[in-house]
C-alpha positions in Angstrom: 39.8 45.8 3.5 39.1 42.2 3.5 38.9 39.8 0.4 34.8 39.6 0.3 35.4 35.9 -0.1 37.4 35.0 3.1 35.5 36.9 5.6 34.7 33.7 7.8 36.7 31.4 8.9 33.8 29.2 7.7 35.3 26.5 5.1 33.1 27.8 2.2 33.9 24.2 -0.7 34.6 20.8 0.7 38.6 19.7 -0.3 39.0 17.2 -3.3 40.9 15.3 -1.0 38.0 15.1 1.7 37.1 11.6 2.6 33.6 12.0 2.2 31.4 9.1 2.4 27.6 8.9 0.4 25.3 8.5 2.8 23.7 5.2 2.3 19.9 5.8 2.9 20.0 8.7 0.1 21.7 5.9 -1.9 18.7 3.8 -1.1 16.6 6.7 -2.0 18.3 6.9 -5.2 18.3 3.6 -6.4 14.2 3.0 -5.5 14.1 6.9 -7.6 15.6 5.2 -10.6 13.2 2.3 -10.3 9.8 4.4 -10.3 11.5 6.7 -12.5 9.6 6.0 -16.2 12.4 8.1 -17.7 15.2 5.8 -16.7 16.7 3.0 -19.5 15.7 -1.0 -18.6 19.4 -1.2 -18.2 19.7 1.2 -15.2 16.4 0.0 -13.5 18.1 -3.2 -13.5 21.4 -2.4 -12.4 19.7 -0.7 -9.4 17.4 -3.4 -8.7 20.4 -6.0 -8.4 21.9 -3.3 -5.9 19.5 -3.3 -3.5 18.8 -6.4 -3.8 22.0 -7.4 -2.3 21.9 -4.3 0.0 18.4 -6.0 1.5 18.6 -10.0 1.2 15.2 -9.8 -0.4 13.7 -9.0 -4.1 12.8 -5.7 -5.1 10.2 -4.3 -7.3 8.5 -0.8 -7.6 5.9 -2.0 -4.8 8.7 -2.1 -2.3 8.9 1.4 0.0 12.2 3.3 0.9 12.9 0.1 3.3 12.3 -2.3 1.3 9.2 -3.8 2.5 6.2 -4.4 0.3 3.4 -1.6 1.0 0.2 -2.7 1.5 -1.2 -1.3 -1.3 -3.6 1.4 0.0 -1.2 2.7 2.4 -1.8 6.4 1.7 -5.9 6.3 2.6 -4.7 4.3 5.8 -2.5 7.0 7.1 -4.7 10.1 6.5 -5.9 11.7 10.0 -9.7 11.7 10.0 -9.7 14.9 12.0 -7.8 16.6 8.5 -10.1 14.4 6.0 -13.6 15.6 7.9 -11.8 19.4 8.1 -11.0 19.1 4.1 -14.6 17.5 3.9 -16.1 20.6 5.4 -14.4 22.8 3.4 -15.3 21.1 0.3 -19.1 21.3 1.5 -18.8 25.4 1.8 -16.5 26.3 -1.2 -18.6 28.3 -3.5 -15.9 27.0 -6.4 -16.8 23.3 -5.4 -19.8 21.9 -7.8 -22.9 20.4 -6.4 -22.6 16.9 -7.1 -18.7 17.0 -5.4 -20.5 18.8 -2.5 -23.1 15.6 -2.1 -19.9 13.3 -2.3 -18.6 14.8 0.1 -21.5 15.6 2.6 -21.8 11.6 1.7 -18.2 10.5 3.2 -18.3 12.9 5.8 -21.4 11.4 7.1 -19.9 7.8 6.8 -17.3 9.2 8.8 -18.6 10.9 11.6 -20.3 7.1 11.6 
């Protein structure tokens, strides 16, 4: 019978001596974590801060998104698909666990949505 462990000729660890780059977006992604990250020591903000600084040619602060580019502030509202918003809008309206005066908000922006 076959060792239960080396029943595929699928490598199951990568070698220590792989030469295994970090990919650098999830670096990226890292360092702009670290940033937003309230947990992290001034020190470590700022080491990261100087590293993607250099990585982008251009100053970085916890405004900046994954590429670096300063958001426009109310980017998330901007995005939204109306079609979901007047479907969550709806659904708001006839949830029995939804109070009144959140039911007359939202029959309020629905209506300034459907214009």
């Amino acid at each position: 019978m076959a060792d239960q462990d080396n029943y595929s000729d699928i490598q199951q660890e990568v070698p220590a001596d792989a030469d295994i780059e970090p990919d650098p977006e999830n670096v990226y992604r890292g360092h702009k974590a670290t940033l937003s990250n309230p947990n992290t020591s001034d020190e470590a903000k700022e080491r990261s801060r100087r590293i993607l600084e250099n990585e982008t040619g251009e100053p970085i602060d916890s405004s900046n998104n994954i590429r670096g580019v300063p958001d426009g502030g109310n980017s998330q509202e901007e995005h939204k698909d109306p079609a979901n918003v007047a479907r969550g809008l709806k659904a708001s309206i006839t949830n029995q666990n939804v109070s009144d005066e959140a039911r007359d908000r939202a029959k309020e922006r629905l209506k300034d949505l459907e214009g």
